[in-house]
C-alpha positions as CSV (number, residue, x, y, z in Angstrom):
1,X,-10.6,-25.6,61.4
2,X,-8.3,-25.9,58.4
3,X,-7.0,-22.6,56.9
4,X,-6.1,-22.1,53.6
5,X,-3.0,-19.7,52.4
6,X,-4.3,-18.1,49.3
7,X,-2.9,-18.6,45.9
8,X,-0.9,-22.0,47.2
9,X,-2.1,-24.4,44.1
10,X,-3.1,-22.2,42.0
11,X,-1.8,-18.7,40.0
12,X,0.4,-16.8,42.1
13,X,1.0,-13.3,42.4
14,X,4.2,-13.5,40.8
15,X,2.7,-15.0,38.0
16,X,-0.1,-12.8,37.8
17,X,2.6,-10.0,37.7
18,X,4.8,-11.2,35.1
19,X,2.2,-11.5,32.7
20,X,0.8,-7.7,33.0
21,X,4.5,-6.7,32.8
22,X,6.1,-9.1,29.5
23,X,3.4,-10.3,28.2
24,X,0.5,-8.1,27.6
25,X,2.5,-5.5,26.4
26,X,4.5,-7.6,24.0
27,X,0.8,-8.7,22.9
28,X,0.0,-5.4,22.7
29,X,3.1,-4.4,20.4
30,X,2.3,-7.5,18.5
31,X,-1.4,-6.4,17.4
32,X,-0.5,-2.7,16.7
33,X,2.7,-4.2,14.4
34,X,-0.2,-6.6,12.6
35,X,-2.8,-3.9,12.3
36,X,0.2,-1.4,10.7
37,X,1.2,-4.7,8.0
38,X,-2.6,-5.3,6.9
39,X,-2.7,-1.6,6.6
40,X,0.3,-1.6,4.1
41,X,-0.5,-4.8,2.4
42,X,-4.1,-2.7,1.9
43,X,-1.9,0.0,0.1
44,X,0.1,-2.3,-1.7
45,X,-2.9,-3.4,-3.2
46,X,-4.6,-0.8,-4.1
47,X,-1.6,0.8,-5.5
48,X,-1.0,-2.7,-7.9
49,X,-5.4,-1.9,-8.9
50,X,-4.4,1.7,-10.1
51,X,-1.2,0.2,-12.3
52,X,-3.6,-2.3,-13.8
53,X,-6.5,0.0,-14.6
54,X,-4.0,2.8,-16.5
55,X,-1.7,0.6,-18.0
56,X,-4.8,-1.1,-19.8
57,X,-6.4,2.3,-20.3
58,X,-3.1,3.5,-22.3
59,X,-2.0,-0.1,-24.3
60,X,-5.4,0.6,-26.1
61,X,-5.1,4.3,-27.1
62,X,-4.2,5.7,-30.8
63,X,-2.4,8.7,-28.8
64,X,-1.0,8.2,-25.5
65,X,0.6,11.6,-25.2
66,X,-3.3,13.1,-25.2
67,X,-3.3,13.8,-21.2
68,X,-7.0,14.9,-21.6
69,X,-8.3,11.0,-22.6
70,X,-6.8,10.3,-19.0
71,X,-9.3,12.3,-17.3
72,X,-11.9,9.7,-16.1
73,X,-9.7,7.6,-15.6
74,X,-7.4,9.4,-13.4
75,X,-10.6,10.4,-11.7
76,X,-11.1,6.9,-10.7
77,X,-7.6,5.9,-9.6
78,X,-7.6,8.9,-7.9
79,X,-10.5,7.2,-5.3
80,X,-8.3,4.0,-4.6
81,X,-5.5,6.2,-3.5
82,X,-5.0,5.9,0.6
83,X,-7.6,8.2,2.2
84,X,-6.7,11.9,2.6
85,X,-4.4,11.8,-1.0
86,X,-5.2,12.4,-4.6
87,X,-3.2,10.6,-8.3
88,X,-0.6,13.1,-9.1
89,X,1.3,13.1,-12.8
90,X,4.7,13.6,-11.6
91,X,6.4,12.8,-15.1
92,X,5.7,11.4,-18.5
93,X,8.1,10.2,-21.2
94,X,9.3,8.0,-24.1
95,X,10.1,4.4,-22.7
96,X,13.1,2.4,-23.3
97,X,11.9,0.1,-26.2
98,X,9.4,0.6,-28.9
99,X,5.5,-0.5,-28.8
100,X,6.5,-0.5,-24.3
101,X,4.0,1.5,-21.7
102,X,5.2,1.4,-18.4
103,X,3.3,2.9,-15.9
104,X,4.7,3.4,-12.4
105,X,2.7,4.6,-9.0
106,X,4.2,5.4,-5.3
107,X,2.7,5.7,-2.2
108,X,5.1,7.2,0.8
109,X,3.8,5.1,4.4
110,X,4.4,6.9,7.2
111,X,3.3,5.1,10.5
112,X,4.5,4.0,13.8
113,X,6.5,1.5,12.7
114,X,7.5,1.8,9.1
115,X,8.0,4.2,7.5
116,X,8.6,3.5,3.6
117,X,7.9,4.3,-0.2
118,X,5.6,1.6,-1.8
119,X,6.2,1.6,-5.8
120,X,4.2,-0.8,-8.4
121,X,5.4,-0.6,-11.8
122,X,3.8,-2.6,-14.7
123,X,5.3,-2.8,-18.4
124,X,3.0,-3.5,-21.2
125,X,2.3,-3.4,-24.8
126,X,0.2,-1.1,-26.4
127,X,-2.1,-2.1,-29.2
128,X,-1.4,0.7,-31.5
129,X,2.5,1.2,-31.8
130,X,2.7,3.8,-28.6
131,X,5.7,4.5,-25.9
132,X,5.0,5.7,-22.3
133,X,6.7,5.9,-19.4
134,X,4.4,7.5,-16.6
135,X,5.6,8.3,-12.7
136,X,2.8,8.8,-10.7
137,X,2.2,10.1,-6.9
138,X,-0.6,9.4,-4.4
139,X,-0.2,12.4,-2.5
């Protein structure tokens, strides 16, 4: 009768071994690092929606300086913030050139792994002869 030593032809223990110590962690590492980058990109995104909606909201008013138009649509920017934070007026302003809106929104990311300030700024032109310059916070 023939006896047969375990693990001769095929995965060893060694191998077996290795791979629970490098490599499922490092695949581990590598998901949590992927799930934390969608998660930002998400942000990044949403962040770039708000820009759009109030820079378009303020190139067609007569009176951009009229905080009280803004209301709604504050109201709905505010909901594409990152869960847990509300859209915060930080500071308002003349811009640079004449006829120029530019509308700028942050977003501080803290997580495992970064830890950074997302900012989207968008210039446009307003219909009606208007300046702007507008900082805003999701906090």
């Amino acid at each position: 009768m023939k006896t047969k030593v375990l693990f001769r032809n095929g995965i060893g223990f060694d191998l077996i071994m290795g791979m629970m110590l490098l490599v499922l962690p490092a695949l581990a590492f590598i998901v949590m690092l992927l799930s934390e980058y969608t998660a930002i990109m998400h942000i990044d995104n949403k962040l770039k929606l708000i820009t759009n909606m109030l820079s378009r909201f303020a190139a067609q008013q007569e009176n951009v300086r009229d905080w009280s138009l803004y209301t709604p649509v504050l109201a709905q920017a505010s909901k594409l913030c990152p869960q847990g934070t509300t859209l915060v007026v930080d500071s308002t302003g003349d811009a640079t050139n004449p006829r120029e809106i530019d509308i700028s929104v942050s977003y501080h990311f803290q997580g495992n792994y970064f830890d950074q300030t997302i900012n989207e700024r968008l210039i446009t032109y307003s219909y009606h002869d208007q300046n702007l310059t507008a900082a805003l916070t999701c906090k």
